[in-house]
N, C-alpha and C positions, 0 to 999 in steps of 0.2 A: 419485437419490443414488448408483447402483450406477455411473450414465455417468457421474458426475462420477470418481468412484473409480477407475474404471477409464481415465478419458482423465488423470489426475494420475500414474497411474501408467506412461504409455507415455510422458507428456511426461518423467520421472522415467530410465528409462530411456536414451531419445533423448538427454537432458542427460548423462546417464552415457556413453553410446556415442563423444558431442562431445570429453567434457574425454579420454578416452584418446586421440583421434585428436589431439588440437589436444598430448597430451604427447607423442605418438609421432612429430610433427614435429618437435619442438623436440628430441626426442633424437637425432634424424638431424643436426642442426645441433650435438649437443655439443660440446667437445672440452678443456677443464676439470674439475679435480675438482672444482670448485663445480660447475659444470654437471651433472655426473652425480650430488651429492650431493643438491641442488634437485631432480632429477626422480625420483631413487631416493623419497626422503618422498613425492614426486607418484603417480608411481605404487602405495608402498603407501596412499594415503589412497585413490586409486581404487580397490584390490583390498580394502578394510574396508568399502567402500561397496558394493561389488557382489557380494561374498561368492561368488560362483556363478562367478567368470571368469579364468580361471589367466592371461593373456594381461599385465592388472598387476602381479603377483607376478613373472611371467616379466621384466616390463624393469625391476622395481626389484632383481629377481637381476643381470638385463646392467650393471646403472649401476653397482651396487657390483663388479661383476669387472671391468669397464672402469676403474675407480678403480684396484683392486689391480695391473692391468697399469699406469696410467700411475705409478704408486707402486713400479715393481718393483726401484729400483736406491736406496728410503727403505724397507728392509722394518718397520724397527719402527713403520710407521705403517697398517701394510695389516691387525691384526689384526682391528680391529672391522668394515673393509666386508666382509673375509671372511668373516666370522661373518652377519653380517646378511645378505648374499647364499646363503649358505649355508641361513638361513631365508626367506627366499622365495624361493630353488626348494623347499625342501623343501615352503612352502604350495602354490604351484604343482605342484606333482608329487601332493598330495594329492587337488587338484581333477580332475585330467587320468585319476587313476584310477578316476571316476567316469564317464567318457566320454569317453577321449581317444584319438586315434587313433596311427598309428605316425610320422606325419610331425608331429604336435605333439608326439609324446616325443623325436624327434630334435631336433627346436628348444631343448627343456628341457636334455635330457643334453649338447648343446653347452656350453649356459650353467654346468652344475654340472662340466665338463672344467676352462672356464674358473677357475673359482672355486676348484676344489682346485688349480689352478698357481698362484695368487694365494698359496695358502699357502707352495708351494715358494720364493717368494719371500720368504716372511719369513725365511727362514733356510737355506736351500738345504743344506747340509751337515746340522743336525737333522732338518728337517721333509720334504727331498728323494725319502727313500726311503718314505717314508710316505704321501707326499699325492702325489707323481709317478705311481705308479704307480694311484690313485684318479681321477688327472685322464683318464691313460688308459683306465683300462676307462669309466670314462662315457664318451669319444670315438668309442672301439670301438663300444658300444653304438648311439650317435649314427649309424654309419656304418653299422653294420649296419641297423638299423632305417631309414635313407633315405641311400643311397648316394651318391645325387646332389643331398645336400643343400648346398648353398656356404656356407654357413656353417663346416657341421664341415668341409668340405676346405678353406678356409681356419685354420681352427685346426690342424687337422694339419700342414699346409705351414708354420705359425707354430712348430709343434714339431718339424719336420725342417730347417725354415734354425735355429734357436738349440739345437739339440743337438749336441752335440759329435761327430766323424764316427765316433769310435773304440765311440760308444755310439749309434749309430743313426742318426745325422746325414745328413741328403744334402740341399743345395743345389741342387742342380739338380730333385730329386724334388718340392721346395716350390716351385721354378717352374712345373714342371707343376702340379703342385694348384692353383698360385693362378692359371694360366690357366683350369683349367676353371673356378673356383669365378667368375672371373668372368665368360664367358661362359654358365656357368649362371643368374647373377645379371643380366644384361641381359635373359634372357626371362622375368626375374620382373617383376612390380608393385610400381614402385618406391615408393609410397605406402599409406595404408591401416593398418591396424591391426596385420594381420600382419605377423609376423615378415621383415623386408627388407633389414636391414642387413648389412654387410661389403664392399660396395664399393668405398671410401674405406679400409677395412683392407689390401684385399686387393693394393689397387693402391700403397699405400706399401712393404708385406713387396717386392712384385715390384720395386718400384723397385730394392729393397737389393740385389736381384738381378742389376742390370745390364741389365736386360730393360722393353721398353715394350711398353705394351698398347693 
């Protein structure tokens, strides 16, 4: 009774392990707010099922801030994936301070940058000086905590080509970032569970650059 229990529970598992990998494919292939809205429910039903693994929390955070950026120029419609993103990093960030290291808080604090820009977009003149400056220190944080993470130097390079030059701005600085970020992202795994994405990000900002990679 004790083998059957115990092999129900590892097959249990394995099935668990499967449906994140088979979601974290098809989120490399989004690129719709249905698309991101479908995988955001996906991933939190994986993170309710497996209580113990910040990793579903973490891309049903990315799917609702990916929503808020492609929604950024309909702000009255970005408040609820904000919010809801907003709660799962925050589940995510509960788990991770149970055992998490400094390059999976830089993954998290990337995603919660994200997510409070998503705000500045509902209203930019209210909410700008409020939540901009939130989006920032999580970036900070993100950058500090792993430097040469491509993820967050592309989100920075995202926030120095659309900042205006009189307040911080430089185009040319977010070319560079988004060359390293993608040459740091070519010596990653581009598959897998973990955290991988921004190459398809990184490589459209540079385009707006005038620049090929």
């Amino acid at each position: 009774m004790l083998f059957t229990a115990l092999l129900f529970m590892i097959l249990a598992v394995q099935a668990q392990d499967t449906q994140l990998e088979n979601a974290v494919a098809l989120l490399d292939k989004a690129q719709t707010v249905k698309d991101y809205q479908d995988l955001s429910a996906r991933f939190t039903q994986a993170g309710n099922a497996q209580q113990t693994n910040w990793l579903p929390y973490y891309y049903a955070a990315l799917c609702n801030a990916k929503i808020g950026f492609l929604l950024q120029d309909d702000g009255e419609r970005i408040e609820p994936f904000s919010n809801e993103g907003e709660s799962n990093a925050k589940q995510a960030r509960e788990l991770l301070r149970a055992g998490g290291n400094k390059k999976d808080l830089a993954e998290l604090y990337t995603v919660m940058s994200m997510i409070y820009r998503t705000r500045v977009f509902i209203n930019p003149m209210t909410y700008g000086r409020k939540y901009g400056p939130t989006s920032q220190q999580y970036l900070d944080k993100a950058l500090e905590l792993d430097p040469d993470n491509p993820r967050a130097l592309y989100v920075q390079a995202w926030v120095k080509y659309y900042t205006p030059k009189m307040w911080g701005g430089d185009k040319d600085k977010a070319k560079t970032l988004l060359e390293s970020a993608l040459q740091k992202l070519a010596a990653q795994k581009a598959g897998g569970v973990e955290p991988h994405w921004g190459k398809t990000e990184s490589e459209a900002l540079l385009a707006k650059t005038g620049s090929k990679q």
